[in-house]
DRENTORVO-115865 format. One record per residue: x, y, z of N, C-alpha, C in turn; chain; residue number from 1. Coordinates in Angstrom, 3 decimals, padded with zeros to 6 digits. Atoms other than C-alpha are relative to their C-alpha. Example, Ala and Ser with C-alpha at 12.3 -4.5 7.8 and 13.67 -1.06 7.14 Angstrom:
# DRENTORVO-115865
+----------+----------+----------+----------+----------+----------+----------+----------+----------+----+-----+
|       nX |       nY |       nZ |      caX |      caY |      caZ |       cX |       cY |       cZ | ch |   i |
+----------+----------+----------+----------+----------+----------+----------+----------+----------+----+-----+
|  000.890 | -001.190 |  000.000 |  012.300 | -004.500 |  007.800 |  000.900 |  001.200 |  000.000 |  A |   1 |
| -000.820 | -001.190 | -000.060 |  013.670 | -001.060 |  007.140 | -000.770 |  001.090 |  000.730 |  A |   2 |
+----------+----------+----------+----------+----------+----------+----------+----------+----------+----+-----+
***
This chain:
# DRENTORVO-115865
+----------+----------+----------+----------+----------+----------+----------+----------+----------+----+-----+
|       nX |       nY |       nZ |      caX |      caY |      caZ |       cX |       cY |       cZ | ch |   i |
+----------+----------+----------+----------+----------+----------+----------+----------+----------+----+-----+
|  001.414 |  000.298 |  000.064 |  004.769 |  006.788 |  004.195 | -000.204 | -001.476 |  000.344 |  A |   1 |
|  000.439 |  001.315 | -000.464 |  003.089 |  003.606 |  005.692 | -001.586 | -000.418 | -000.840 |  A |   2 |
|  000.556 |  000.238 |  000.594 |  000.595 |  001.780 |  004.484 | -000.980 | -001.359 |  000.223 |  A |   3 |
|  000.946 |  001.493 | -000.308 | -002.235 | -001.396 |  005.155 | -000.535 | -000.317 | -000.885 |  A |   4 |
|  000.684 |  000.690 |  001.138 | -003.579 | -003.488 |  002.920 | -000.853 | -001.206 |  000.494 |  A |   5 |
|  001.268 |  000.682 | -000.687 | -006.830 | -005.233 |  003.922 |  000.216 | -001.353 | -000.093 |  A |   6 |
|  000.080 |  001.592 |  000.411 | -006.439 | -008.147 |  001.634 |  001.484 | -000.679 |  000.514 |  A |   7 |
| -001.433 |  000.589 | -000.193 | -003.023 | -008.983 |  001.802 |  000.096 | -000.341 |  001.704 |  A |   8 |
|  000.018 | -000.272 | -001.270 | -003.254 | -007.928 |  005.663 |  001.191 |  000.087 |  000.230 |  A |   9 |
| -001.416 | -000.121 | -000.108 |  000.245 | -006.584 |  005.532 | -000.084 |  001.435 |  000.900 |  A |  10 |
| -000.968 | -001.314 |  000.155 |  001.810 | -003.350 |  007.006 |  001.085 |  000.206 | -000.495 |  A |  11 |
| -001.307 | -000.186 |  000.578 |  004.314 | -001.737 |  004.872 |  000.349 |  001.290 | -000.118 |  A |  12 |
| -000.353 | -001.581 |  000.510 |  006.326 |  001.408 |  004.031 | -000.094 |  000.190 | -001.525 |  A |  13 |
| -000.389 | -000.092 |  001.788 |  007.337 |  002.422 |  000.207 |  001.256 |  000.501 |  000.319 |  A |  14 |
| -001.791 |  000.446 |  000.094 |  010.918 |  001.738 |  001.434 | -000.251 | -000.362 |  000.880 |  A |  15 |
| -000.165 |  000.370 | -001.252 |  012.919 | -000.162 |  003.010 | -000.138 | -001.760 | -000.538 |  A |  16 |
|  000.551 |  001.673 |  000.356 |  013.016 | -004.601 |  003.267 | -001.367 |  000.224 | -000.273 |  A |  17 |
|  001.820 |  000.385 |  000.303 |  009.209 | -004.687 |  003.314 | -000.359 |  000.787 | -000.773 |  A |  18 |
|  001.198 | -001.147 |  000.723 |  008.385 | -001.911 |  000.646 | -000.775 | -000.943 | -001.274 |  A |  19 |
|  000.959 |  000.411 |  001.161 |  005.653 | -002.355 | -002.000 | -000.657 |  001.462 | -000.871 |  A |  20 |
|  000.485 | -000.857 |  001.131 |  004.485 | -000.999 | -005.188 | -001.276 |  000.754 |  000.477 |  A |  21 |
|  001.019 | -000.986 | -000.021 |  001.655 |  001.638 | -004.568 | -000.301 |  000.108 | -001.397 |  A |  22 |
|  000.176 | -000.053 |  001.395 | -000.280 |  001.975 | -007.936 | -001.089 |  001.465 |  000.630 |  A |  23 |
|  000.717 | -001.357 | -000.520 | -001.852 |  006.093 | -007.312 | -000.969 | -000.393 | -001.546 |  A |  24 |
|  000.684 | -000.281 |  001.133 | -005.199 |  005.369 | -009.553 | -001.152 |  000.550 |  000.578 |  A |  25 |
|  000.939 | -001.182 |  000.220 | -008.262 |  007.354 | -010.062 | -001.012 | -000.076 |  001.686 |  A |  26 |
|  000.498 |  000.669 | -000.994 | -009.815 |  005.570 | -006.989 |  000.469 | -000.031 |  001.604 |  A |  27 |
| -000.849 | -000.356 | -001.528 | -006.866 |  006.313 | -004.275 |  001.053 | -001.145 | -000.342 |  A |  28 |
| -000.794 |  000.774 |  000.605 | -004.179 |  004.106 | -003.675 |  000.202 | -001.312 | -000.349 |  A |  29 |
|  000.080 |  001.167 |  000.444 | -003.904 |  000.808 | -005.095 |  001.351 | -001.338 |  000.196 |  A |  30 |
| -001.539 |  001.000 | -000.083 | -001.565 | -002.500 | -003.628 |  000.509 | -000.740 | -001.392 |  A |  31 |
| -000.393 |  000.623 |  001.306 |  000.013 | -003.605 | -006.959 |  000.557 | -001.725 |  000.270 |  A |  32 |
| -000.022 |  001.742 | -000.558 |  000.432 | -007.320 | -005.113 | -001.619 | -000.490 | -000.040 |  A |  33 |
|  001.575 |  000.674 |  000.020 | -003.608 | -007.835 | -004.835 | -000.613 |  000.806 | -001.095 |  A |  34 |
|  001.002 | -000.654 |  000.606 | -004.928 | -004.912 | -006.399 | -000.865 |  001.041 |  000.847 |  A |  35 |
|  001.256 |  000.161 | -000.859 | -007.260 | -004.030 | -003.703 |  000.612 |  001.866 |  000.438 |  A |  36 |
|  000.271 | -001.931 | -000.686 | -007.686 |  000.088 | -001.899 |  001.177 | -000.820 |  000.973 |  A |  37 |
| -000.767 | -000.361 | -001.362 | -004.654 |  000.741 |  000.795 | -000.074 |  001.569 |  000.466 |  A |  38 |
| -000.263 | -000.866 | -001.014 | -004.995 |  002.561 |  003.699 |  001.698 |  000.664 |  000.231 |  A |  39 |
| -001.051 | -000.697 |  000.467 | -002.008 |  005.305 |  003.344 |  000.058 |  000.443 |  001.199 |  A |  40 |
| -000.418 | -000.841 | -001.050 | -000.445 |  007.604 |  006.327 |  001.238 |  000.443 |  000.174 |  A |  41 |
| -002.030 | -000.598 | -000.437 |  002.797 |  010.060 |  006.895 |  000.186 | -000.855 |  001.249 |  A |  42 |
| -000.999 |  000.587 | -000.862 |  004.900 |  008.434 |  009.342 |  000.444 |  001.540 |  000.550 |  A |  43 |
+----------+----------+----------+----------+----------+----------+----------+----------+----------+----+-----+
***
């Protein structure tokens, strides 16, 4: 799974060197580095 994060303005997976915490809350998914909504997608 891949992943964008507006604020941060990163692309990342959830593995791998570059992965990051995903927080799944009530709202969709959440970057656990800002906080902020990420844009999600299968690879």
């Amino acid at each position: 799974m891949r992943g964008y994060c507006p604020k941060c303005r990163e692309y990342r997976s959830d593995e791998g060197e570059n992965a990051w915490g995903i927080i799944y809350g009530s709202f969709g998914p959440i970057c656990e580095k800002c906080g902020s909504l990420v844009d999600v997608w299968s690879e």
